[in-house]
DSSP file (Angstrom, degrees, kcal/mol; ACC not computed):
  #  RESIDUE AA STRUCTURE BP1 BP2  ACC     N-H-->O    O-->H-N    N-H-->O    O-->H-N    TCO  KAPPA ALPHA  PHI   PSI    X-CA   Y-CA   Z-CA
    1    1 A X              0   0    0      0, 0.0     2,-0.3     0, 0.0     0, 0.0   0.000 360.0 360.0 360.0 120.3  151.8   59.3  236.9
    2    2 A X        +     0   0    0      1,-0.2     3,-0.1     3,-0.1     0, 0.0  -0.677 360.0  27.2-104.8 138.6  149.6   58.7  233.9
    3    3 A X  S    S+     0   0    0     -2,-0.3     2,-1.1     1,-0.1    -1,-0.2  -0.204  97.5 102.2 107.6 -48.8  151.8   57.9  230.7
    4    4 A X        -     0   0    0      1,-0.1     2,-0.5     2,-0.0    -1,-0.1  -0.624  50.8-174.2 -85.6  96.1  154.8   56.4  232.6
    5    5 A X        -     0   0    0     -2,-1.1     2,-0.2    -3,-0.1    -1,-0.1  -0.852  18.4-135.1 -97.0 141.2  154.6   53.4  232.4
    6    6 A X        -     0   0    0     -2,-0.5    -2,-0.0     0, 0.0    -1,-0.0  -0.231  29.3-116.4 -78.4 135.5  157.3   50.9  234.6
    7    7 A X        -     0   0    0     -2,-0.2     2,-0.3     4,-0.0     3,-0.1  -0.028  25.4-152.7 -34.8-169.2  158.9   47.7  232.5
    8    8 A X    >   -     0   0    0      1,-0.0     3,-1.2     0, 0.0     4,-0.4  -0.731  31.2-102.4-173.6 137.8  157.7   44.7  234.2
    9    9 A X  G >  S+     0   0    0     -2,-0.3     3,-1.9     1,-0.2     2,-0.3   0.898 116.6  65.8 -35.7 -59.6  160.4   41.7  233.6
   10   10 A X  G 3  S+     0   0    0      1,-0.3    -1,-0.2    -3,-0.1    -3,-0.0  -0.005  83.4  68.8 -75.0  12.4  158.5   40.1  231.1
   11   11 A X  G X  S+     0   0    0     -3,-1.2     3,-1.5    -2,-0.3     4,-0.4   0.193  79.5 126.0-106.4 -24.4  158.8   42.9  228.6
   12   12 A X  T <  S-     0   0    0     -3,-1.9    -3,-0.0    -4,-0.4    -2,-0.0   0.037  73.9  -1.2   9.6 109.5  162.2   41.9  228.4
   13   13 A X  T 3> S+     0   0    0      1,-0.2     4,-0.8     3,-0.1    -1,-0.3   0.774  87.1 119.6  71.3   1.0  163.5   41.2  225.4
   14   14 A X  H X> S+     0   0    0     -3,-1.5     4,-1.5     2,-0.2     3,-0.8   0.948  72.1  60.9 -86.0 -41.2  160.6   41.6  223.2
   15   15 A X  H >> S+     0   0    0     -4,-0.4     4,-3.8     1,-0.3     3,-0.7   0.941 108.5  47.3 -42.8 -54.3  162.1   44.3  221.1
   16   16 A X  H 3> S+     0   0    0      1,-0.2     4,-3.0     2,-0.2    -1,-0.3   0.889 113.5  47.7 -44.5 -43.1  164.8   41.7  220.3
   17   17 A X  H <X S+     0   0    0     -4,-0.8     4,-0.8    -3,-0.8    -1,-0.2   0.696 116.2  45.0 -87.1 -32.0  162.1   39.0  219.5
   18   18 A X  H <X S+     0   0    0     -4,-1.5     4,-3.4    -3,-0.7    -1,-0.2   0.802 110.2  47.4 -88.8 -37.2  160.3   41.3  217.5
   19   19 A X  H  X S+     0   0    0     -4,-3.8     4,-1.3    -5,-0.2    -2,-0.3   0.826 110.3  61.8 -68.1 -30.5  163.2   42.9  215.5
   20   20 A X  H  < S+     0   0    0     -4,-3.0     4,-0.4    -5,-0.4    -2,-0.2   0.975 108.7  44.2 -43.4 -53.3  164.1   38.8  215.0
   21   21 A X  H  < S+     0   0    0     -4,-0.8     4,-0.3     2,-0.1    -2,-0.2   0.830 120.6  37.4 -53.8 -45.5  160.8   38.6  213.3
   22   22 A X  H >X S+     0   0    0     -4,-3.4     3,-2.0     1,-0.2     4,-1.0   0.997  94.5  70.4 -77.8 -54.0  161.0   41.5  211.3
   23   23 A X  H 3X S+     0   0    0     -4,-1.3     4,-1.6     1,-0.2     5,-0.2   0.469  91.1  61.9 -45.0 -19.3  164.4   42.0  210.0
   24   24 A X  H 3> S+     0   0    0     -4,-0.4     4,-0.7     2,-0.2    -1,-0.2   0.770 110.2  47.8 -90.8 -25.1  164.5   38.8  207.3
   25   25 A X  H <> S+     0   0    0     -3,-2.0     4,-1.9    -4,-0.3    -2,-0.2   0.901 115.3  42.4 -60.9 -53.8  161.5   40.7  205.6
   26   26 A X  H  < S+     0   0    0     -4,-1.0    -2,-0.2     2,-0.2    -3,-0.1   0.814 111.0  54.9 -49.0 -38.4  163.1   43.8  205.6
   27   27 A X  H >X S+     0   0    0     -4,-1.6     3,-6.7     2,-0.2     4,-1.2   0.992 110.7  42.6 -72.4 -77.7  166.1   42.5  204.6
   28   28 A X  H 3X>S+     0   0    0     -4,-0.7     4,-3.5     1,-0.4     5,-0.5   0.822 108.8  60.5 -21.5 -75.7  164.8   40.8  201.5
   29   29 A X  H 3<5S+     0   0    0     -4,-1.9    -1,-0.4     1,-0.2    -2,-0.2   0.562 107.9  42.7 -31.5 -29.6  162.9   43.6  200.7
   30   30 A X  H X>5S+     0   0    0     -3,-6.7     3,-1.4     2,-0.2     4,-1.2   0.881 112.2  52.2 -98.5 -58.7  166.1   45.9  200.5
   31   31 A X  H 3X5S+     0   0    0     -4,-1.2     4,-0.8     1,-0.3    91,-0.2   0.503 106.1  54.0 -96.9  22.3  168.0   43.7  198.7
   32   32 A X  H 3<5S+     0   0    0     -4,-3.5     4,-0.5    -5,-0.5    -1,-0.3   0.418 102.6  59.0 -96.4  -1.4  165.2   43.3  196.1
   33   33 A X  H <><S+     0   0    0     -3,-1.4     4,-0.6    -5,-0.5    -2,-0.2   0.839 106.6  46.3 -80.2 -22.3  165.1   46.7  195.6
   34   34 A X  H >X S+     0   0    0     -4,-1.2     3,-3.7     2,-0.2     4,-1.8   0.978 116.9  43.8 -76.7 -58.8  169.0   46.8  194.5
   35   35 A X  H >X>S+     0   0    0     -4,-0.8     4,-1.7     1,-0.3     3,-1.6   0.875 116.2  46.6 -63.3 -69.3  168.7   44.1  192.4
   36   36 A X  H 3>5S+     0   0    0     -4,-0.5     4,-0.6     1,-0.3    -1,-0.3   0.680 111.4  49.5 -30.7 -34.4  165.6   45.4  190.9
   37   37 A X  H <X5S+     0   0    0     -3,-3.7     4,-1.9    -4,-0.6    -1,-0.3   0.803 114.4  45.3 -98.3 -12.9  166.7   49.0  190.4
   38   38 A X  H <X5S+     0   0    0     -4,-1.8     4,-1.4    -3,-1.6    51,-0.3   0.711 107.4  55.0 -93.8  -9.7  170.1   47.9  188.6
   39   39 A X  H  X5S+     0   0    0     -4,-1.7     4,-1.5    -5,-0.2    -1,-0.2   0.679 115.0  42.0 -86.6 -19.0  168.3   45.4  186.5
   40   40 A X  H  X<S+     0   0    0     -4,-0.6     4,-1.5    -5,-0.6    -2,-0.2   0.949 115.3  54.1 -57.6 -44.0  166.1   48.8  185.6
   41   41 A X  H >X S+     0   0    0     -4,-1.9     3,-1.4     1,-0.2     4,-1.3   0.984 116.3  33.1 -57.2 -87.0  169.2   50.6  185.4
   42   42 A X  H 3< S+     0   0    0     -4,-1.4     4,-0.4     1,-0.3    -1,-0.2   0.485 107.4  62.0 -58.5 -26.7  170.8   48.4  183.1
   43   43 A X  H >X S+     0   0    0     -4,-1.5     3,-1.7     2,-0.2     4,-1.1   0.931 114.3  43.6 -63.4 -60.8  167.7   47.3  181.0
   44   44 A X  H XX S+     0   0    0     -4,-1.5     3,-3.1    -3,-1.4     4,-1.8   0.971 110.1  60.0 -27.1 -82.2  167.5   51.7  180.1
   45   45 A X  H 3X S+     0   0    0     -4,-1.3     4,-1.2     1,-0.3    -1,-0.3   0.485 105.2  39.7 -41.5 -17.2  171.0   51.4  179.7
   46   46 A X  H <4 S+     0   0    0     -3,-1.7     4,-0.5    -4,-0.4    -1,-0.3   0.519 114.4  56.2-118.0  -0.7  171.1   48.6  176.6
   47   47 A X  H << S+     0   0    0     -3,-3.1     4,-0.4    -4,-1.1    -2,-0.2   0.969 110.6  42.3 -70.0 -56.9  168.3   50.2  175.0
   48   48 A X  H >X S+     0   0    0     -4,-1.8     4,-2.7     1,-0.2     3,-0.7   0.853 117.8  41.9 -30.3 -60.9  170.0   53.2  174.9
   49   49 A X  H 3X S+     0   0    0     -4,-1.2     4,-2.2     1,-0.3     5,-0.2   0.878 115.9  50.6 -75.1 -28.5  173.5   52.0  173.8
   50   50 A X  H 3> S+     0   0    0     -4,-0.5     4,-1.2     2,-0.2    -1,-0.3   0.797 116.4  45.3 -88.5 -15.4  171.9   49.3  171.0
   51   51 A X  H X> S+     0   0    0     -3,-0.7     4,-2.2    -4,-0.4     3,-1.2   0.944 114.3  50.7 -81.1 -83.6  169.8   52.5  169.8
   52   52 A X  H 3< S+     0   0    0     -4,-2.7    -2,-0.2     1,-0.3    -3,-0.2   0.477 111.2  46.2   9.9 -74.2  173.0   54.5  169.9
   53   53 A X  H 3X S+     0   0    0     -4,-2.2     4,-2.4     2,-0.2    -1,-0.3   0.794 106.9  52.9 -45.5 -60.1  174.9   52.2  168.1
   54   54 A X  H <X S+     0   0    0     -4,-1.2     4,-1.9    -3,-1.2     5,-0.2   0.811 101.8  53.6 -64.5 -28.4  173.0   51.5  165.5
   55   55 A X  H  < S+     0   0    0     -4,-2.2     4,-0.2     1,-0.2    -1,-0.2   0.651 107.3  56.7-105.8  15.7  172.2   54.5  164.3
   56   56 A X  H  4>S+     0   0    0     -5,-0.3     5,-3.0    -3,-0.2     3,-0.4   0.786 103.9  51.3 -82.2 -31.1  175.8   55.3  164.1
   57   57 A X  H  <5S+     0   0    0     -4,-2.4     3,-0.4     1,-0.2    -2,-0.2   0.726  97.4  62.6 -84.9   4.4  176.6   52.8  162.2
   58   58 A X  T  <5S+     0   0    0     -4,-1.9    80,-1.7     1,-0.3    81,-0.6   0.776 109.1  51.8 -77.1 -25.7  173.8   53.5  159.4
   59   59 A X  T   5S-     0   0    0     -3,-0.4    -1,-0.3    -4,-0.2    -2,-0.1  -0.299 123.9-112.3 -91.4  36.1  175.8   56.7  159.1
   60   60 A X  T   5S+     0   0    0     -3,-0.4     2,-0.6    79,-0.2    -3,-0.2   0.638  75.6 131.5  51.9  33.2  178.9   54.9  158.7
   61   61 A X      < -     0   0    0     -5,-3.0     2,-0.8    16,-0.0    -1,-0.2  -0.952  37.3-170.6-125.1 123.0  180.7   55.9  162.0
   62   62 A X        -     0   0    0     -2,-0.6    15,-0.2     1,-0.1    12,-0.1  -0.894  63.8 -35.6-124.7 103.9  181.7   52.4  163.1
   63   63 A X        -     0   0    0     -2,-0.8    -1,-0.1   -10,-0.2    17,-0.1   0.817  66.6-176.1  23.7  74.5  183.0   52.8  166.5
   64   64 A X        +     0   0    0      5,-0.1     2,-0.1    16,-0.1    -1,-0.1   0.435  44.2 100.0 -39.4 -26.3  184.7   56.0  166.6
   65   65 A X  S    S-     0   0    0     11,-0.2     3,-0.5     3,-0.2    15,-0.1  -0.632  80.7-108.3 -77.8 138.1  186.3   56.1  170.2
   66   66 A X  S    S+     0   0    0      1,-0.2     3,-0.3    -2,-0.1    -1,-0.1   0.456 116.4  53.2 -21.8 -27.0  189.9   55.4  170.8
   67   67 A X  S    S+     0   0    0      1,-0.2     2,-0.3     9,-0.0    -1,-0.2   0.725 113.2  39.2 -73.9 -45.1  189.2   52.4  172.4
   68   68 A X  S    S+     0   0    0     -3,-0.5    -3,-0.2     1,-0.1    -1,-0.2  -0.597  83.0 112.5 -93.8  65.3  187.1   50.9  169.7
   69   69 A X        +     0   0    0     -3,-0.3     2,-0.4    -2,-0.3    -1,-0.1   0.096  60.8  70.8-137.1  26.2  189.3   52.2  166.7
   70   70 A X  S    S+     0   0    0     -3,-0.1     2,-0.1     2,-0.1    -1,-0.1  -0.990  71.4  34.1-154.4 160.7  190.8   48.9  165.2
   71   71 A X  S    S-     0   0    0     -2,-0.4     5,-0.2     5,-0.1    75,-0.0  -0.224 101.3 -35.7  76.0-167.2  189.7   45.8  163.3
   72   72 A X  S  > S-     0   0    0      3,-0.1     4,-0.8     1,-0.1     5,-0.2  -0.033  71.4 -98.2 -94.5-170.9  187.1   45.8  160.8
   73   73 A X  T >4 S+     0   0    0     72,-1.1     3,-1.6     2,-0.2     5,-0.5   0.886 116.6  43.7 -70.2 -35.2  184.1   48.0  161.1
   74   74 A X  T >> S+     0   0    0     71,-0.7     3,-2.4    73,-0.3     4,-1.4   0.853 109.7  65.9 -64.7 -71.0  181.3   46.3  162.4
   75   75 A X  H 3> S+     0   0    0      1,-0.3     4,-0.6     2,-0.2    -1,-0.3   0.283 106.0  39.8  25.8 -57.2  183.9   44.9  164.8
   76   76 A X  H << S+     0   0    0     -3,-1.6    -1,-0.3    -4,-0.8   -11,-0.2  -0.112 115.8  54.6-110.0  20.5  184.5   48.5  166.3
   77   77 A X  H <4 S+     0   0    0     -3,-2.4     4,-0.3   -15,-0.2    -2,-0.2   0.149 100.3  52.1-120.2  -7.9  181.0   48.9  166.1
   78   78 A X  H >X S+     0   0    0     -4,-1.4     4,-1.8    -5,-0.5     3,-0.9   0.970 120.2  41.1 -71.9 -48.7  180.2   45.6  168.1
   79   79 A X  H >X S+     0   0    0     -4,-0.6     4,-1.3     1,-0.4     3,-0.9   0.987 108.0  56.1 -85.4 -68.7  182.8   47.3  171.0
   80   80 A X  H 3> S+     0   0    0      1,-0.3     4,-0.5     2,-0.2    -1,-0.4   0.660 104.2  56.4 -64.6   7.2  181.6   50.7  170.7
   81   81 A X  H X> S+     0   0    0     -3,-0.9     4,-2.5    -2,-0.3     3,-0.9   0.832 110.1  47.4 -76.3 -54.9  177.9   49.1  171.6
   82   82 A X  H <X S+     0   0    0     -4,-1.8     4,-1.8    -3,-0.9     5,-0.3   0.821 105.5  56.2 -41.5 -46.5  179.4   47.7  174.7
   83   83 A X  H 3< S+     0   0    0     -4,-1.3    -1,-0.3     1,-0.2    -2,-0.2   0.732 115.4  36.2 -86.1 -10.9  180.9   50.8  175.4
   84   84 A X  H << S+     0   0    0     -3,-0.9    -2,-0.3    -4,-0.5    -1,-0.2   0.891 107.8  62.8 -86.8 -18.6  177.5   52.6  175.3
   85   85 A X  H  < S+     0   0    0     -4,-2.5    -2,-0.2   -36,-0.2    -3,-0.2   0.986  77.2 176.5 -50.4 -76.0  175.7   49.8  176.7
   86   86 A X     <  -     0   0    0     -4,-1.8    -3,-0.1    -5,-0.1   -41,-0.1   0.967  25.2-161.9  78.8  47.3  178.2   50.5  180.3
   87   87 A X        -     0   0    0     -5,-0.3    -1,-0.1     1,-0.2     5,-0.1  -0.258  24.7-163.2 -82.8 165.6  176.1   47.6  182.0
   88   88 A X  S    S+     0   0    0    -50,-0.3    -1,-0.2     3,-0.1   -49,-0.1   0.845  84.5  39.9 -92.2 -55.8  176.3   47.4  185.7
   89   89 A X  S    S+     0   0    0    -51,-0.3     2,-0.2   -54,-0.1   -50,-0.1   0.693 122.6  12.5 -90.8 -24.4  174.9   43.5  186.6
   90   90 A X  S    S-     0   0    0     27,-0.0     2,-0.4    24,-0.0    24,-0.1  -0.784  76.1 -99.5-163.1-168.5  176.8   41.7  183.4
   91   91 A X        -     0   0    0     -2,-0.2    24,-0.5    22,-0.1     2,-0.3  -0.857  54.5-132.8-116.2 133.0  179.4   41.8  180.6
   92   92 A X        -     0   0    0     -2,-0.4     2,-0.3    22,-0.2    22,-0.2  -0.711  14.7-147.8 -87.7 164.8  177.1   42.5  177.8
   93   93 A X  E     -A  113   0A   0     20,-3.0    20,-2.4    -2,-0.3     2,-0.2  -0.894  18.0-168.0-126.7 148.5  177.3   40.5  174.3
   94   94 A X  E     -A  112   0A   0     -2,-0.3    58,-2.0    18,-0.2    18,-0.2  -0.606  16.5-167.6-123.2-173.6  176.4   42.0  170.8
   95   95 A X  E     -AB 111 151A   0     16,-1.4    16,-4.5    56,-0.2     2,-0.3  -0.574   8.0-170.6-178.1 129.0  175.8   41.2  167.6
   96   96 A X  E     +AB 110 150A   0     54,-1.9    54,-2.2    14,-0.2     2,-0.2  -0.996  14.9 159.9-154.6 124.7  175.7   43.4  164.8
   97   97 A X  E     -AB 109 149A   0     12,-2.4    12,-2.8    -2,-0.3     2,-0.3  -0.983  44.4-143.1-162.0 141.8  174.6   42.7  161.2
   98   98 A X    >   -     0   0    0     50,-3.0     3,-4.1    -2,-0.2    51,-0.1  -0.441  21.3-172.8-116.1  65.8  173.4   43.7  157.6
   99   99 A X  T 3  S+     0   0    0      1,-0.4    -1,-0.2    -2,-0.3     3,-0.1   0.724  87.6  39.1 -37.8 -57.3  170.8   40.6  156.7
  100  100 A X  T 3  S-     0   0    0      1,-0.3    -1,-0.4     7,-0.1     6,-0.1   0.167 122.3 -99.5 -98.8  33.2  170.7   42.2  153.0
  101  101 A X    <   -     0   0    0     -3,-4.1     2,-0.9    47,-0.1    -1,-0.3  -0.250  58.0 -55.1  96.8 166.2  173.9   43.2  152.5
  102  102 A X  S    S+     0   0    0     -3,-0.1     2,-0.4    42,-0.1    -1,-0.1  -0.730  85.7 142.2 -94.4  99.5  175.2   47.4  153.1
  103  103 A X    >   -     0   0    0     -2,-0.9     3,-0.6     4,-0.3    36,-0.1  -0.913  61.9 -99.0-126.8 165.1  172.4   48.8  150.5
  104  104 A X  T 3  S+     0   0    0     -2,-0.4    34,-0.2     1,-0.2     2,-0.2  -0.587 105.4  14.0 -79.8 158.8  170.8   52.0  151.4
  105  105 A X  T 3  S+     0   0    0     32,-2.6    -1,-0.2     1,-0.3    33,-0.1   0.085  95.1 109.7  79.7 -22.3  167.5   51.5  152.9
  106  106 A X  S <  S-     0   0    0     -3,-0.6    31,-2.9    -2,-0.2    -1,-0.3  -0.256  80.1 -73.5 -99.6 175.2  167.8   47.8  153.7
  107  107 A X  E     - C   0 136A   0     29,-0.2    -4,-0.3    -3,-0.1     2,-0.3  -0.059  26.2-159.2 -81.7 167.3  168.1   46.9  157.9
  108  108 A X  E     - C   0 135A   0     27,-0.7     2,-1.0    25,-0.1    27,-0.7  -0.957  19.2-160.3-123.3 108.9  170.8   47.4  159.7
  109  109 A X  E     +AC  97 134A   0    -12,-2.8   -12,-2.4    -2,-0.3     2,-0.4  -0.870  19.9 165.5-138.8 114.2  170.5   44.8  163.3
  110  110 A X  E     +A   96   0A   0     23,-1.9    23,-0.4    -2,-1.0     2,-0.3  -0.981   8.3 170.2-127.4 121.5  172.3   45.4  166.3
  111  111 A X  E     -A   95   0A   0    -16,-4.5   -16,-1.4    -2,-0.4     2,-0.3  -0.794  12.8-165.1-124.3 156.9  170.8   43.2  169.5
  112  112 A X  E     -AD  94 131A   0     19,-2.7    19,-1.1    -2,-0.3     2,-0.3  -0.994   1.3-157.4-151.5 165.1  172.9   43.0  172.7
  113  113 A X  E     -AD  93 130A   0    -20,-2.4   -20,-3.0    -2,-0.3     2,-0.5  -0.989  14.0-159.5-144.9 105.8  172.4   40.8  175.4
  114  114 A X  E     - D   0 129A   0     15,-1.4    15,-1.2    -2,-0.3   -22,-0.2  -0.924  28.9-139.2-159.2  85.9  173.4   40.8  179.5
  115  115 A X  E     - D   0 128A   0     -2,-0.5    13,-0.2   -24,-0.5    12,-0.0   0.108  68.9  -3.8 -33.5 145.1  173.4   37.1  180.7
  116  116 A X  S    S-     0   0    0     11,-1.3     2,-0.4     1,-0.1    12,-0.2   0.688  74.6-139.7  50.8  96.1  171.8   36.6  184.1
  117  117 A X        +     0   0    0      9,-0.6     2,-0.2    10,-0.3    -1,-0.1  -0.802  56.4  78.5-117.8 124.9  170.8   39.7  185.7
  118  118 A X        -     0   0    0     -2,-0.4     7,-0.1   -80,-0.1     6,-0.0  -0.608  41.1-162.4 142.9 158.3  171.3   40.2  189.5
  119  119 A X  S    S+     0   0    0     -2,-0.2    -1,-0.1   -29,-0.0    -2,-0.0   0.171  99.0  32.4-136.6 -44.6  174.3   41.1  191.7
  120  120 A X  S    S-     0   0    0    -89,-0.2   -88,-0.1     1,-0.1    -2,-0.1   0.946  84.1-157.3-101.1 -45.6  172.8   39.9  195.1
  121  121 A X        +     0   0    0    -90,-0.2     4,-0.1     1,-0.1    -1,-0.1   0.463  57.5 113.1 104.9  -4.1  170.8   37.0  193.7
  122  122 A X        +     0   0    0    -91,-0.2     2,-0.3   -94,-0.1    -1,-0.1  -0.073  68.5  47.1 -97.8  16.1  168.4   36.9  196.7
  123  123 A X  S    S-     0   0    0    -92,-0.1    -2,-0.1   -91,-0.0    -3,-0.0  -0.853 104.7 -92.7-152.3 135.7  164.7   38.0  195.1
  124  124 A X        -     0   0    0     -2,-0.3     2,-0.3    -6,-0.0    -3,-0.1  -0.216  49.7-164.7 -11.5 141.5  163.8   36.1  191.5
  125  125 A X        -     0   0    0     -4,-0.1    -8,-0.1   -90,-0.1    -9,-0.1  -0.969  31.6 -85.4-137.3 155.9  164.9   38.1  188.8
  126  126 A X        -     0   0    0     -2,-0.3    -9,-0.6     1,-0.1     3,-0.1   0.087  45.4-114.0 -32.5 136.0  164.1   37.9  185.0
  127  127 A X  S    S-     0   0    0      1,-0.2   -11,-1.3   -11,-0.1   -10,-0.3   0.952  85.7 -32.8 -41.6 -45.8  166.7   35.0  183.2
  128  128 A X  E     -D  115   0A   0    -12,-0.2     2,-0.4   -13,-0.2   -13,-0.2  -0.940  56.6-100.9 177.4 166.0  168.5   38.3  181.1
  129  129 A X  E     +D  114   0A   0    -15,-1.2   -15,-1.4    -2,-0.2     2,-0.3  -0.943  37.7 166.0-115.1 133.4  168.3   41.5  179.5
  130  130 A X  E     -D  113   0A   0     -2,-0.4     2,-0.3   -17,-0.2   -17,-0.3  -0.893  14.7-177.6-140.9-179.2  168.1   42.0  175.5
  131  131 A X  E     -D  112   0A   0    -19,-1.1   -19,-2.7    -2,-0.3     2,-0.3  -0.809   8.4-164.3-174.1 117.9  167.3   44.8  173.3
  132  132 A X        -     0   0    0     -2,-0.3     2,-0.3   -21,-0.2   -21,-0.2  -0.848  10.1-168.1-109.2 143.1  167.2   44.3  169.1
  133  133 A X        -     0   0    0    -23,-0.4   -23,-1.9    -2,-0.3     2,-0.4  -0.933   4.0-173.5-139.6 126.6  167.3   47.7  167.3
  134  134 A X  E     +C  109   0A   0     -2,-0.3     2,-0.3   -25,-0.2   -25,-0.2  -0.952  18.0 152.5-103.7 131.9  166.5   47.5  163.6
  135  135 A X  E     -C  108   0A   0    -27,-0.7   -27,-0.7    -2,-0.4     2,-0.4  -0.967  43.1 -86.5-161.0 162.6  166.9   50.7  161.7
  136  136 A X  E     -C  107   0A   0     -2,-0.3   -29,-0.2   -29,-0.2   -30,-0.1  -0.372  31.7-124.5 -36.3  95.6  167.6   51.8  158.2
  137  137 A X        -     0   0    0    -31,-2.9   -32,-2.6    -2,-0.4   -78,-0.1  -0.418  22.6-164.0 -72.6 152.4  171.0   52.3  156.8
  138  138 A X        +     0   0    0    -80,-1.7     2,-0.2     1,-0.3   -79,-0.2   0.513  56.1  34.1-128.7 -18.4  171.3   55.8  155.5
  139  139 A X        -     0   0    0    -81,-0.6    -1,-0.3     3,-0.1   -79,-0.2  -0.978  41.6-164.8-165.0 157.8  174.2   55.9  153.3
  140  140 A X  S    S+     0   0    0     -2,-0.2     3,-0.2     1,-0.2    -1,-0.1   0.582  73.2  88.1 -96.6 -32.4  176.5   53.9  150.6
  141  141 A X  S    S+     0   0    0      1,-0.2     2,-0.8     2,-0.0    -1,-0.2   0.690  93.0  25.9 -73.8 -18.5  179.3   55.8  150.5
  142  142 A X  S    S-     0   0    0     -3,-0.0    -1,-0.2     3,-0.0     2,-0.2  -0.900  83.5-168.9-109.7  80.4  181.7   54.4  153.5
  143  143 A X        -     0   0    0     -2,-0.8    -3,-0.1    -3,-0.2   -70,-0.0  -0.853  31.7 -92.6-107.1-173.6  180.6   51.0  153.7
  144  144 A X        -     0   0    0     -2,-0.2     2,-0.3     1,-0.1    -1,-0.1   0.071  40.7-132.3-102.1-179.6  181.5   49.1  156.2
  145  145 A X        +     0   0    0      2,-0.1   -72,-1.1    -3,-0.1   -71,-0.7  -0.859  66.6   9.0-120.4 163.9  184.9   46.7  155.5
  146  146 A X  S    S+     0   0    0     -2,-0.3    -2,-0.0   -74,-0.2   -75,-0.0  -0.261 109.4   9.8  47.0-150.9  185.0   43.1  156.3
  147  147 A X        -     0   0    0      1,-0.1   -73,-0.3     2,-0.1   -72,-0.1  -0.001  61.8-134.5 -62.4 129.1  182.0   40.4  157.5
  148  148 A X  S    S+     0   0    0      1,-0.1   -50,-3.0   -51,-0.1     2,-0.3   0.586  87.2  35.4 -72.2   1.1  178.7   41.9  157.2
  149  149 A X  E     -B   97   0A   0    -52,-0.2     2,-0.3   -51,-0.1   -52,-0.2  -0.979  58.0-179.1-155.8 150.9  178.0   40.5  160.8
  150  150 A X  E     +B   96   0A   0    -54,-2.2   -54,-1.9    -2,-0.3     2,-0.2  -0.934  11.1 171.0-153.3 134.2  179.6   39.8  163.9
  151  151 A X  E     -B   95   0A   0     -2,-0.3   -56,-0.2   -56,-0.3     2,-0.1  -0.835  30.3-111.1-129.1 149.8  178.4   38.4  166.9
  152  152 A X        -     0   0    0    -58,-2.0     2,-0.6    -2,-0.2    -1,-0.1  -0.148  40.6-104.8 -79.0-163.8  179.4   37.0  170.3
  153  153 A X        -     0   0    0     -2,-0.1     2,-0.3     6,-0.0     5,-0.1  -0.938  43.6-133.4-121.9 137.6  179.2   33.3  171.2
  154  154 A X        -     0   0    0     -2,-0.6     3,-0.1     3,-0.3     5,-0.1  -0.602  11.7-128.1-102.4 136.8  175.7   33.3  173.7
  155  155 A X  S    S+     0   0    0     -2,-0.3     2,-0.4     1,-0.2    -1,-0.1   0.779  91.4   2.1 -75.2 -20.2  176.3   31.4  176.9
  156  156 A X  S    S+     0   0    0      2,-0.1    -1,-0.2     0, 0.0     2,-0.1  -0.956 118.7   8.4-168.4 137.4  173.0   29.3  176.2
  157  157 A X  S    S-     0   0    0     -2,-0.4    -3,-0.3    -3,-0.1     2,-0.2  -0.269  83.3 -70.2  73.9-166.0  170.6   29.5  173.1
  158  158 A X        -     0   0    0      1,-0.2    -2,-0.1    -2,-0.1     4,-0.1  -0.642  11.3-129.9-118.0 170.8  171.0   31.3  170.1
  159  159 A X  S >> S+     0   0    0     -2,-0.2     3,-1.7     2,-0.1     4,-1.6   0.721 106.1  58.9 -93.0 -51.2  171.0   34.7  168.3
  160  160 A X  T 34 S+     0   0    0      1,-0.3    -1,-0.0     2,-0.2    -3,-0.0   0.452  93.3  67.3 -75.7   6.7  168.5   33.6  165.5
  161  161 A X  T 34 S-     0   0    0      3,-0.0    -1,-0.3     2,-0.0    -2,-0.1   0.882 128.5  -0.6 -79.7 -31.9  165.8   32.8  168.1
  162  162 A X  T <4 S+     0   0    0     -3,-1.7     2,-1.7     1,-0.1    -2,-0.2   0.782 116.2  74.8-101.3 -52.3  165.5   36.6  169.1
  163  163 A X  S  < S+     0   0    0     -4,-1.6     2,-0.3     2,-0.1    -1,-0.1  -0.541  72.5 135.0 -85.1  69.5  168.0   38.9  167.0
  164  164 A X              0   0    0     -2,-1.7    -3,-0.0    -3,-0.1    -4,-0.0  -0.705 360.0 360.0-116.3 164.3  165.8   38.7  163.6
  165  165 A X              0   0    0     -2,-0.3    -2,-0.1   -56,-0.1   -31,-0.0   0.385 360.0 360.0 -76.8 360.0  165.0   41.1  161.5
């Protein structure tokens, strides 16, 4: 019978020996692709929400949602970045701010920030995720009430090395 060939003893066990070899590649290899695609995920995602954000609050709608609907404005504008941000891998941290004051035309800067990037921790990954959005503020008439900035406290470093105008 051509084709058929019979085991022999010493074919034993190889499958084992060989799936030993492979599987710690494999493995790695799968769980750098989760990590990898949720730090993608989530890298989209704070671009999006810091976009988002800001350019509600150059139209003067400073966190709007039920959730975010108390203390002063940037304040509910800080939260309602978070809540578009929605990160997967970390708690994000904001900071949202009017360097020249609420004038029309002058910056509006809302950066967020998502310590430590990784759920499985088992491939390198990047230190963190950030995203600064400068954009124009658009109108005078609501501005905003209380501190022209608010920020969260950065586990390590600063805001003013990155979050500049």
């Amino acid at each position: 019978m051509l084709g058929h060939r019979r085991r022999n003893r010493d074919d034993r066990g190889a499958a084992a020996v060989e799936f030993a070899l492979v599987a710690p590649i494999l493995i790695a290899l799968f769980f750098g692709i989760v990590d990898y695609g949720l730090l993608f995920t989530d890298t989209v995602s704070v671009r999006q929400g810091v976009r988002e954000a800001a350019r509600q609050g150059v139209v003067s709608k400073f966190g709007t949602t039920t959730s975010c609907n108390t203390g002063d404005s940037l304040v509910r504008l800080q939260c309602q970045t978070k809540r578009e941000i929605g990160a997967l891998i970390g708690t994000p941290l904001v900071k949202v701010y009017a360097p020249n004051g609420w004038v029309k035309g002058k910056p509006l800067v809302v950066c967020a920030y998502i310590p430590n990037p990784g759920v499985i921790k088992f491939v390198p990954m990047p230190n963190d995720v950030r995203s600064v959005v400068t954009t124009s503020i658009e109108t005078e008439e609501l501005p905003p009430t209380g501190a022209l900035s608010v920020e969260d406290t950065l586990p390590s470093g600063s805001w003013s090395s990155w979050c500049v105008v």
